[in-house]
Steps between C-alpha positions, in 0.01 A plus 500: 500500500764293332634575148473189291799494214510189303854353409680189509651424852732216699347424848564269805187610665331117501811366601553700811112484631555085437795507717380698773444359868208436632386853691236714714467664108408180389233435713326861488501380090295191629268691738453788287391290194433123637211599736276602217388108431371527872278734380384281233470217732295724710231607257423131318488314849264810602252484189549105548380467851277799466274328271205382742552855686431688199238259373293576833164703482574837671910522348413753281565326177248291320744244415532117484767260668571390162534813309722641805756175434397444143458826291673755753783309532554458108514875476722551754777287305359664154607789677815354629564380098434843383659676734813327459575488132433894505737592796708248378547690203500824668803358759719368250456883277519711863660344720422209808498801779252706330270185412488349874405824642206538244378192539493455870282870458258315266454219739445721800272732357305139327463322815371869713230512252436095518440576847151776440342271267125556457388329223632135363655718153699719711662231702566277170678810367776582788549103521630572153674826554642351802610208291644742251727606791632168628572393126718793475693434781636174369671622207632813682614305864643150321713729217655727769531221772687249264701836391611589840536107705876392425501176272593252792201579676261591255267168445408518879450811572266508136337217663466593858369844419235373253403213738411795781185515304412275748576684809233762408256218429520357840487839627184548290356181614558543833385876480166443352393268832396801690398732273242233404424396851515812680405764286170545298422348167544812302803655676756201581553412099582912447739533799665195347624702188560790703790300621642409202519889446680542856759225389550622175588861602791374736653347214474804356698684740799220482481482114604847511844437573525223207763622205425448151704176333826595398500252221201705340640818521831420388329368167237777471834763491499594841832284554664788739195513757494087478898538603430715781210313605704202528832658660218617772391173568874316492598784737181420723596156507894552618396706762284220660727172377812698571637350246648616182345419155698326216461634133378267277598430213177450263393778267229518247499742245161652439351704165232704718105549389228698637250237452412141351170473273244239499646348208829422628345359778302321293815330357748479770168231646430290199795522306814522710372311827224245370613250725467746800159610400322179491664471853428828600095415407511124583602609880232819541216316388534182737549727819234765374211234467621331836524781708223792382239191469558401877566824624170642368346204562581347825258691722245352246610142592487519867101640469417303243598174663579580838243771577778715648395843392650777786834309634623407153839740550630261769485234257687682205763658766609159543555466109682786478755431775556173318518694177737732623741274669576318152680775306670571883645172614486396128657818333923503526433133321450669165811650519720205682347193290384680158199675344418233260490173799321787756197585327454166260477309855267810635283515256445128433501397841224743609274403187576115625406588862174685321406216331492282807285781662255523239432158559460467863232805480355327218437194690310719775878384740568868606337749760580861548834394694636247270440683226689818593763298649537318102478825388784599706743283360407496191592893472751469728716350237250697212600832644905493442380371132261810426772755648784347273250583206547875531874422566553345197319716227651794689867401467491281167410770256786843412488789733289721256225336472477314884178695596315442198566128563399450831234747425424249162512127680367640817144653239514193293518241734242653753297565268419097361542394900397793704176653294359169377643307854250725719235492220542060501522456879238703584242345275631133637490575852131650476415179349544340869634174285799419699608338138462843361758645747760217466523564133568835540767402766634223207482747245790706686671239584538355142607845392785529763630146425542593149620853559804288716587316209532750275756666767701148509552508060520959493625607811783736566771440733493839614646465849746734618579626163465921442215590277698601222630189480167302486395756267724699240356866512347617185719814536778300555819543251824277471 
């Protein structure tokens, strides 16, 4: 156990993880903590596609189609919300390492249990707890991820990694095909989430192997095991480059803390960084109403107006490939052309390309097909836009208080888009109005238009610049 002794110390510990290579270290840090938002693609396109399966006499649950997408789907992100602003608190007092582990434990454990449900209660319960899991995850992964990705290739990586959400929803899509065709009504549904648990333990094993940041330990008075750690890794990285390592020449002088309270928190946000808050916000509530409306939702859709009830998954697989492809071919942009033009012209030219959907379904113009194939562009370019939200709150704010940020835009945010976005669609799509959809659809799109012009008057030119740079730590002396 290490011996914490607070003091006053010089470092060039961010300096020399910004100017390292890029390495076989690096990417274990981007398995090891990246391939958690599978998992969270996994279990929404699941619940999402699972909605007529569970809603099926002989399931086991005595559940509606609509309360599956509509109330289920709420808690999950109230869950998610929770969840996050109390690890978040808990990773920024005890560490990222510590946090990630828990978390994953409380999502495994969450989704097990999802997986036995025998009454309607019990299942709203572990969508929650599991939820409470995933929301934890975000503070903990995006802190120590941004912590441990040198500046120059920070933005996409951040964006890359958050955009393989989409991986594990095309897996879940594509996954839930056969266990609704091929296995009976009240097994397929349960083997589903058993897989989420099979996935979720693998990570486990790799995450392992994942250090704690050096930048938090160095200001939580550990500064000798955050020296080591880092001489490791620069050693690690000559053996495999061959090449030799230049000493920087940066330093920051740091006045070390075992903790920072709620109130400081409180007015490092409002007071110090106003600007960066109403960014921060502006940015997680147009992705969060897009993207938990239609991704609870979209299973709705295609029975609703399509009567496609049991091959839904092929449908959304295509989606997600689209969706994943943006932040990929999309990603090194943000840190090549700029933070500020990237995600103003993501986030405003997806709500323009929404628009023009919401319109052609309105007008009765769009089939199954056509509409996943609008849908696929329009979060194609929506996708690199909602990643670069959870890069920016997560590298705009100090050091000290980076989980409780994330952990604060990501609760805020999802909470006005992704509780009342599920609540909204749901309730317009069971009207059978294809009106009633299209406003939904316009409502998101309105949001991310405006969310992409408050990026082009508040953004931060971020790129390529080391975090203490972008943001002064509190510790921080002269």
């Amino acid at each position: 156990m290490s011996i914490v002794r607070l003091g006053t110390v010089t470092t060039k510990v961010p300096a020399r993880l910004d100017r390292l290579p890029w390495s076989r270290w690096h990417w274990m840090i981007v398995v090891g903590l990246g391939t958690v938002w599978i998992l969270d693609g996994l279990e929404v396109t699941i619940v999402g596609n699972l909605t007529a399966q569970l809603a099926r006499p002989g399931s086991g649950l005595d559940i509606t189609q609509t309360q599956v997408a509509g109330v289920a789907g709420a808690l999950y992100v109230a869950g998610a919300c929770t969840g996050a602003l109390f690890f978040g608190w808990l990773t920024d007092r005890f560490g990222r390492k510590k946090l990630f582990m828990i978390t994953l434990l409380v999502y495994l454990a969450a989704t097990a249990l999802t997986a036995f449900s025998f009454q309607v209660w019990w299942f709203f319960l572990f969508r929650f707890m599991t939820g409470f899991g995933i929301g934890g995850e975000y503070a903990a992964i995006n802190s120590a991820i941004d912590e441990l990705i040198p500046s120059r290739h920070r933005g996409k990586i951040d964006i890359i990694i958050n955009g393989s959400y989409w991986l594990g929803a095309a897996g879940g899509a594509l996954l839930t095909v056969p266990l609704l065709n091929d296995l009976p009504v009240n097994i397929g549904w349960r083997v589903a989430f058993g897989m989420g648990v099979v996935l979720g333990l693998a990570i486990l094993l790799v995450r392992r192997h994942v250090p704690e940041s050096p930048r938090w330990l160095f200001i939580h008075g550990r500064g000798e095991e955050a020296e080591r750690l880092v001489g490791g890794i620069e050693r690690e990285v000559e053996r495999e480059t061959g090449a030799r390592l230049a000493e920087p020449d940066e330093a920051i002088t740091i006045r070390q803390r075992r903790s920072t309270g709620f109130g400081t928190v409180a007015h490092t946000l409002i007071r110090a960084y106003p600007r960066r808050t109403v960014l921060g916000l502006s940015l997680f509530i147009g992705q969060a109403f897009l993207y938990n409306a239609i991704t609870f939702g979209y299973a709705n859709i295609l029975a609703t107006f399509f009567q496609i009830e049991t091959h839904t998954g092929y449908y959304f697989a295509v989606i997600a490939i689209g969706n994943f492809l943006g932040p990929l071919l999309l990603g090194h942009l943000f840190d090549s052309v700029g933070r500020v033009q990237m995600i103003s012209a993501t986030y405003i030219g997806s709500g323009v390309l929404l628009l023009i959907t919401a319109w052609l379904f309105a007008q009765g113009a769009l089939t199954a097909v056509t509409l996943t194939a609008c849908w696929c562009l329009v979060l194609f370019v929506a996708s690199a836009g909602a990643s670069s939200a959870y890069l920016t709150v997560s590298e705009v704010f100090p050091m000290e208080t980076r989980a409780m940020a994330i952990a604060f835009f990501y609760a805020i945010g999802t909470a006005v888009g992704g509780i009342s976005g599920p609540l909204i669609f749901a309730g317009l799509v069971e009207s059978g109005v294809p009106g009633d959809t299209a406003l939904a659809f316009a409502i998101g799109a309105v949001l991310m238009i405006l969310a992409g012009v408050v990026e082009l008057f508040l953004g931060v030119r971020a790129e390529g610049k080391g975090l203490e740079a972008i943001a002064r730590p509190l510790s921080a002396t002269a």
